[in-house]
C-alpha positions as CSV (number, residue, x, y, z in Angstrom):
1,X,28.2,-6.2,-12.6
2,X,26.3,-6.0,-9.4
3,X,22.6,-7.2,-10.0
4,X,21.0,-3.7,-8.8
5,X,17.8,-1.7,-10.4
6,X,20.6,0.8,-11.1
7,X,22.8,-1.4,-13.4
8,X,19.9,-3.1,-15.2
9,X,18.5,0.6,-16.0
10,X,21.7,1.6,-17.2
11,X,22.2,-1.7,-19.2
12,X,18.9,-1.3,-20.9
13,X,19.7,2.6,-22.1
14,X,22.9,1.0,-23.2
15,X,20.9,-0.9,-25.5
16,X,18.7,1.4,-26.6
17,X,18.7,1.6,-30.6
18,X,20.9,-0.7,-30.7
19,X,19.7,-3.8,-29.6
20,X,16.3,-5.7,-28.9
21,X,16.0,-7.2,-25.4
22,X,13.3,-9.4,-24.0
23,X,13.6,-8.6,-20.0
24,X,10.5,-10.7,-19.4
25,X,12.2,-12.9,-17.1
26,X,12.8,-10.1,-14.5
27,X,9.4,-9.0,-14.6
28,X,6.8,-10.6,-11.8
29,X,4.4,-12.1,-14.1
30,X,0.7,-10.7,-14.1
31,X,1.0,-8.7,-10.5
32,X,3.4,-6.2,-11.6
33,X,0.9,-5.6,-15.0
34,X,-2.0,-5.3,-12.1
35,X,-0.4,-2.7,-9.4
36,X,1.1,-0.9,-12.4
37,X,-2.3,-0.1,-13.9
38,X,-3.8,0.5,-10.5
39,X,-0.9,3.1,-9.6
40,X,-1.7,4.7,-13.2
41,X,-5.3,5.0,-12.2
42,X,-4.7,6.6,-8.9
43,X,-2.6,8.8,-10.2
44,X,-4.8,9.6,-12.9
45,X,-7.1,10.6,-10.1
46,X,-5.4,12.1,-8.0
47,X,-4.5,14.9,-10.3
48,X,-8.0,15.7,-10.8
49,X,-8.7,16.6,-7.5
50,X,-8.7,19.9,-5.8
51,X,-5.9,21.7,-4.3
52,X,-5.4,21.9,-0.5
53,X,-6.0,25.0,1.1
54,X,-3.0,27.2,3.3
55,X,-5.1,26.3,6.4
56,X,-5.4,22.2,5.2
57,X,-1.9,22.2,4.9
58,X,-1.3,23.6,8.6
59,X,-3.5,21.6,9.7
60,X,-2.0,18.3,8.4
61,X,1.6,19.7,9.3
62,X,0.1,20.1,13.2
63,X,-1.2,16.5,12.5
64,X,2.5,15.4,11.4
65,X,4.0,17.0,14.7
66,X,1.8,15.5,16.9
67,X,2.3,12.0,15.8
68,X,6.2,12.6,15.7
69,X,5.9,13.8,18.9
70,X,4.4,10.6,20.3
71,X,6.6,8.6,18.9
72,X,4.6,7.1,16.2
73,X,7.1,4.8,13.0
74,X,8.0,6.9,10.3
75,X,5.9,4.9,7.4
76,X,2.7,5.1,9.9
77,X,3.0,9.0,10.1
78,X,3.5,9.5,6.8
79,X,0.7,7.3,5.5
80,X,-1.8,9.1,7.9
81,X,-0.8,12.5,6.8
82,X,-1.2,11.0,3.2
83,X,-4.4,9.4,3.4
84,X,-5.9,12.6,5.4
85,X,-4.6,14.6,2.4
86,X,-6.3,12.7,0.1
87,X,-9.8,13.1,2.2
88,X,-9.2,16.4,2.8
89,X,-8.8,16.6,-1.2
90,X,-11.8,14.6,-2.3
91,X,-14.5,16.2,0.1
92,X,-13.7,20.0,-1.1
93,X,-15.3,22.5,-1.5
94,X,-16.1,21.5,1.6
95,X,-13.5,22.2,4.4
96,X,-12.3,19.9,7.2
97,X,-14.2,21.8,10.3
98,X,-17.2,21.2,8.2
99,X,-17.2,17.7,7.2
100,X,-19.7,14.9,8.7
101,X,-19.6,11.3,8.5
102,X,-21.2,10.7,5.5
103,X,-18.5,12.6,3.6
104,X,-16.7,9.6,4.7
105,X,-19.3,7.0,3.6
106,X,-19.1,8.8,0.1
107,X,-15.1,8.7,-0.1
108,X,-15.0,5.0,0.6
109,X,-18.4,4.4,-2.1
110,X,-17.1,6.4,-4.7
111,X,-12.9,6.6,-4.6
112,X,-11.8,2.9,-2.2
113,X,-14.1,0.6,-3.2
114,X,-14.2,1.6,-7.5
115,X,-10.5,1.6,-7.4
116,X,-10.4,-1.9,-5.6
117,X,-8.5,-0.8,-2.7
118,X,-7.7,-3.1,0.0
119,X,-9.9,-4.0,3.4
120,X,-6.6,-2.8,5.0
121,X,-6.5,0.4,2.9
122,X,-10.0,1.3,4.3
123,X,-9.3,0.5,7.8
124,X,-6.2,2.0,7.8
125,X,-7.8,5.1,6.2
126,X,-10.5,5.2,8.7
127,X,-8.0,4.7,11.7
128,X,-6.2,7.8,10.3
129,X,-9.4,9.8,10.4
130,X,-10.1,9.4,13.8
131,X,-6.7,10.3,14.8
132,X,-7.3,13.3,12.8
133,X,-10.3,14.4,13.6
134,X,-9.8,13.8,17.4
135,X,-6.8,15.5,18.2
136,X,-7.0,18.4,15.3
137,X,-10.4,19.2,15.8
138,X,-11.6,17.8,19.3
139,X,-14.8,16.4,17.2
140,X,-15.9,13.2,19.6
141,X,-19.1,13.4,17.5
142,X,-17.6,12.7,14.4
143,X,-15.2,10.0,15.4
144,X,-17.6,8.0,17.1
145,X,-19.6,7.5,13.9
146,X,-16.9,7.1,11.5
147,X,-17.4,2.9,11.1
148,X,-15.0,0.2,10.4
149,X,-15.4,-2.4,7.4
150,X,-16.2,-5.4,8.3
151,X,-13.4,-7.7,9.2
152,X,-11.6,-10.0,7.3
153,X,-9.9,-13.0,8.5
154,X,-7.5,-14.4,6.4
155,X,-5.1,-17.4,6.8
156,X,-1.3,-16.6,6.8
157,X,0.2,-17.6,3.6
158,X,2.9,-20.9,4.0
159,X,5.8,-22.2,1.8
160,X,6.0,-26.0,2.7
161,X,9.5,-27.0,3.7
162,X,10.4,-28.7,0.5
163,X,9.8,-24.8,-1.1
164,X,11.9,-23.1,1.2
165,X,14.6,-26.0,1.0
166,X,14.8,-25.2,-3.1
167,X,14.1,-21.5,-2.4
168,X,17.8,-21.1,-0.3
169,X,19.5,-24.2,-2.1
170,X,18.9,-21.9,-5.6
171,X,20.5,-18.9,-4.7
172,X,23.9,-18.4,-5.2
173,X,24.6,-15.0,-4.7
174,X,26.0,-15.3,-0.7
175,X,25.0,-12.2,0.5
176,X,20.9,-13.1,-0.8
177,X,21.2,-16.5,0.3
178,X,22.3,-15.0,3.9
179,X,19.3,-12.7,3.6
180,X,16.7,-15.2,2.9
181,X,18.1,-17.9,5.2
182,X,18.1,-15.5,8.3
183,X,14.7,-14.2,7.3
184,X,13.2,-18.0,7.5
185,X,15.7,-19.6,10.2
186,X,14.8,-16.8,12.5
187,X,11.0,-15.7,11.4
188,X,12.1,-11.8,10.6
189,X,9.9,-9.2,9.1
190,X,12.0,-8.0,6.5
191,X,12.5,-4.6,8.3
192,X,13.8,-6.4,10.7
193,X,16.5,-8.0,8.9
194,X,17.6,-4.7,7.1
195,X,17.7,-2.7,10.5
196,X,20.5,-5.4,12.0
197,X,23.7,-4.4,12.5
198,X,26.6,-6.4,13.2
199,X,26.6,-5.4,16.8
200,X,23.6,-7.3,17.0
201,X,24.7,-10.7,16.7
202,X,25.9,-12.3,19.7
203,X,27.2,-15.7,18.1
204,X,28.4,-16.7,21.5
205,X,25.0,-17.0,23.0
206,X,23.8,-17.9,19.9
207,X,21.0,-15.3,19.7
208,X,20.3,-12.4,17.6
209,X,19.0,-8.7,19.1
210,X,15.9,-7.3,17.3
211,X,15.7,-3.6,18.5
212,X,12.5,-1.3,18.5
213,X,10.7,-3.4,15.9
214,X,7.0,-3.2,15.6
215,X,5.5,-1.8,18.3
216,X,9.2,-0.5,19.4
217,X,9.6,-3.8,21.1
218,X,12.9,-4.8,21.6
219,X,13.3,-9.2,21.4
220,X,16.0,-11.8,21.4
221,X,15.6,-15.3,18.9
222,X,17.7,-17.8,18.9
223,X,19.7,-18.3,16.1
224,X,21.2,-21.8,15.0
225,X,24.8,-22.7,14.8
226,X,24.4,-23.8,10.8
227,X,23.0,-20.1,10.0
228,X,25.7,-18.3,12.6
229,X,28.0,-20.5,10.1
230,X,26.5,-19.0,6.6
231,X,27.1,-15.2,8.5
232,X,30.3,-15.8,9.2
233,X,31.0,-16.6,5.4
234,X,29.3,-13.9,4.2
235,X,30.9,-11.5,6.5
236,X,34.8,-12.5,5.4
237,X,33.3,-12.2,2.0
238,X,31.6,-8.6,1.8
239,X,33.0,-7.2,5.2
240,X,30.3,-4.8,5.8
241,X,30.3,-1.6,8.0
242,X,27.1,-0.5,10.0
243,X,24.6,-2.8,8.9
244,X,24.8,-6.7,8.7
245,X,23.2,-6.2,4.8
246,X,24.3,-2.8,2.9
247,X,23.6,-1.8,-0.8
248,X,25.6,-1.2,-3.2
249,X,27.2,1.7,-0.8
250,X,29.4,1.1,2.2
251,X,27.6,1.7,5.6
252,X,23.9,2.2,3.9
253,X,21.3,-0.2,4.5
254,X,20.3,-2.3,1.7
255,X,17.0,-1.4,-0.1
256,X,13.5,-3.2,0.7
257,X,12.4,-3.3,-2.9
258,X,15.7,-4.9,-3.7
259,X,15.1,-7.9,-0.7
260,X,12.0,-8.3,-2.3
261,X,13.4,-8.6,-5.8
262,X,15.8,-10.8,-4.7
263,X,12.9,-13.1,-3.1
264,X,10.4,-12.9,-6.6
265,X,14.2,-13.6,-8.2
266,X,14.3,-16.7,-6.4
267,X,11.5,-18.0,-6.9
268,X,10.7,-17.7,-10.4
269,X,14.4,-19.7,-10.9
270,X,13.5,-22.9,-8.9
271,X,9.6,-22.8,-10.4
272,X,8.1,-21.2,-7.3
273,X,4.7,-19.5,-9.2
274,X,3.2,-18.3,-6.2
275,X,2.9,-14.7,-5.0
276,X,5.7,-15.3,-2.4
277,X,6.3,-12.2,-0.6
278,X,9.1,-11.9,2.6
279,X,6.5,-11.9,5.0
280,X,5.6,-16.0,4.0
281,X,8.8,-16.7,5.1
282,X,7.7,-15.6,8.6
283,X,4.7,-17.8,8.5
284,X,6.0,-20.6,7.2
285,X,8.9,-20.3,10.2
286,X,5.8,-20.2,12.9
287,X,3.7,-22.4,11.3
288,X,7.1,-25.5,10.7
289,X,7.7,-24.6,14.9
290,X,4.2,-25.4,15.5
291,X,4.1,-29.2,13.3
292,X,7.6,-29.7,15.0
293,X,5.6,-29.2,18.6
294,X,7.1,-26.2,19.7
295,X,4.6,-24.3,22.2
296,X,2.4,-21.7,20.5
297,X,3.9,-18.9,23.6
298,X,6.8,-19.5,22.6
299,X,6.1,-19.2,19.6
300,X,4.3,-15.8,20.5
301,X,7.6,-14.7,22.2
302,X,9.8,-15.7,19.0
303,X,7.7,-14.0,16.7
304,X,7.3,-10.5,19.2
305,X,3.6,-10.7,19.0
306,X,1.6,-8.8,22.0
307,X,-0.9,-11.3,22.1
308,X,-1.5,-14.9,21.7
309,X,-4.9,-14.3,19.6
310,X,-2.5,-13.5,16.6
311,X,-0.1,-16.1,17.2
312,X,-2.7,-19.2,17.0
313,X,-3.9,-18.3,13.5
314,X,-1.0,-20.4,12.6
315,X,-2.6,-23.7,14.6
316,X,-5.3,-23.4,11.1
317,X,-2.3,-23.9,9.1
318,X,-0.4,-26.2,10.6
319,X,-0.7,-29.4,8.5
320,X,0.7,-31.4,11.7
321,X,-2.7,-30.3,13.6
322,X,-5.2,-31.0,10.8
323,X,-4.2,-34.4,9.8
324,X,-4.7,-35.6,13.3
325,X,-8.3,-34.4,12.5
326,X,-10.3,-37.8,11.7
327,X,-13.1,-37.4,9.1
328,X,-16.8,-38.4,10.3
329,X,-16.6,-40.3,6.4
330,X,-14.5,-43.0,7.6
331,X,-16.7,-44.1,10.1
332,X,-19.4,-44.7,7.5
């Protein structure tokens, strides 16, 4: 049977009274026992909170439209409209036209920061304020004294190439092994490797097509003749329709929880502990181009970043760079 969320739910009810399983070793260990717990709680919250109001609910439906109707992605307008929602929510009785900035201050001391919700949670939240606030209610006031957290500044997270050589070399489902090599041979976000379609490979130039990504940038990488080699065997294999990677159904795009899955799958079989998400994949692929001298703009052009600031957070990773570093100790 196919290895899909679908069959292993209908496996387990198969079960059920009948058998005893221990399905431990699908389960992420510890992280999946976390963000359970902390999707429990904010549920559990949620609930408690007040009803929106008929006008709220225009209001955030004029919010919706607007965004659509400047073009913002999908997942950013429908986190905005959520996270205003849940403001709109926790400040009542007071209503939106009334609010200040402090109501602000108070959401983030007494609902972001006891839950343990992320730096980019509160930023993100702010950021969805101020788009709010400025073109629902024309409040300039408001928005300019809604602050930011302080910034973080975190280093990308890398596999070394000896963990993504064991990472591919254990898989031996094709079509996952395809996903994950084209993800790392080609530093993809892992949108962008779901969105391709087989109209977007061009194996005679040897380059692959990334259209409206982030930022709806279109981008050409190059892609290398051993990976054009590993799509080709895949495709006589599953002969897909409209995208390069479908589900289970013909012609529908295969499912980001199941890419990750198939990564966490992965890793846990060729003793890979670490919290390995898809997007390491793509640092580890800027950060090897950089120790194997490639220049960082094209690196920056590879990778479809607007600015060179974030591409040379990967010259503090880059092994290659810090050993040429000589310690003051051996002078002593």
């Amino acid at each position: 049977m196919p290895d899909t969320k679908d069959n292993v739910g209908r496996i387990f009810q198969l079960l059920k009274g009948n058998a005893y399983y221990d399905y431990s070793a699908i389960k992420v260990p510890g992280r999946v026992k976390v963000d359970e717990e902390k999707k429990a709680a904010l549920k559990s919250y949620y609930k408690g909170l007040p009803d929106l109001c008929d006008d709220d609910v225009r209001d955030l439906e004029k919010f919706r439209s607007w965004m659509e109707f400047r073009h913002y992605g999908k997942s950013t307008v429908n986190s905005y409209v959520t996270m205003v929602s849940r403001f709109l929510r926790f400040i009542k009785p007071v209503g939106a036209v009334d609010c200040v900035p402090y109501d602000v201050v108070r959401y983030v001391n007494d609902f972001i920061l006891p839950m343990h919700l992320s730096y980019t949670f509160q930023n993100q939240t702010i950021s969805a304020m101020k788009l709010f606030f400025s073109e629902i209610y024309s409040r300039p006031l408001v928005i300019e004294k809604l602050e930011r957290p302080r910034g973080e500044h975190r280093l990308p997270n890398v596999l070394s190439r000896d963990e993504i050589k064991r990472l591919i070399a254990g898989v031996i489902n094709l079509k996952h092994r395809a996903m994950l090599s084209l993800t790392y041979g080609c530093g993809l976000r892992r949108q962008e490797v779901l969105n391709l379609k087989l109209n977007d490979i061009d194996s005679k130039r040897g380059i692959i097509n990334i259209r409206q990504s982030k930022g709806r940038k279109d981008r050409m990488v190059p892609v290398s003749e051993k990976l054009l080699d590993l799509l080709r065997e895949y495709y006589k294999a599953y002969r897909p329709e409209n995208f390069l990677f479908e589900g289970d159904e013909k012609g529908v795009m295969y499912s980001p929880s199941s890419f990750e899955n198939v990564l966490k799958r992965s890793c846990r079989k060729v003793g890979i502990s670490k919290p390995v998400t898809l997007h390491w994949l793509r640092h580890s692929y800027a950060t090897h181009l950089l120790e194997a001298g490639t220049d960082i703009r094209y690196i920056q052009v590879l990778l479809g970043h607007s600015s060179s600031k974030t591409t040379e957070i990967y010259t503090h990773v880059s092994m290659g760079s810090l050993k040429n570093i000589k310690s003051p100790f051996d002078e002593l």
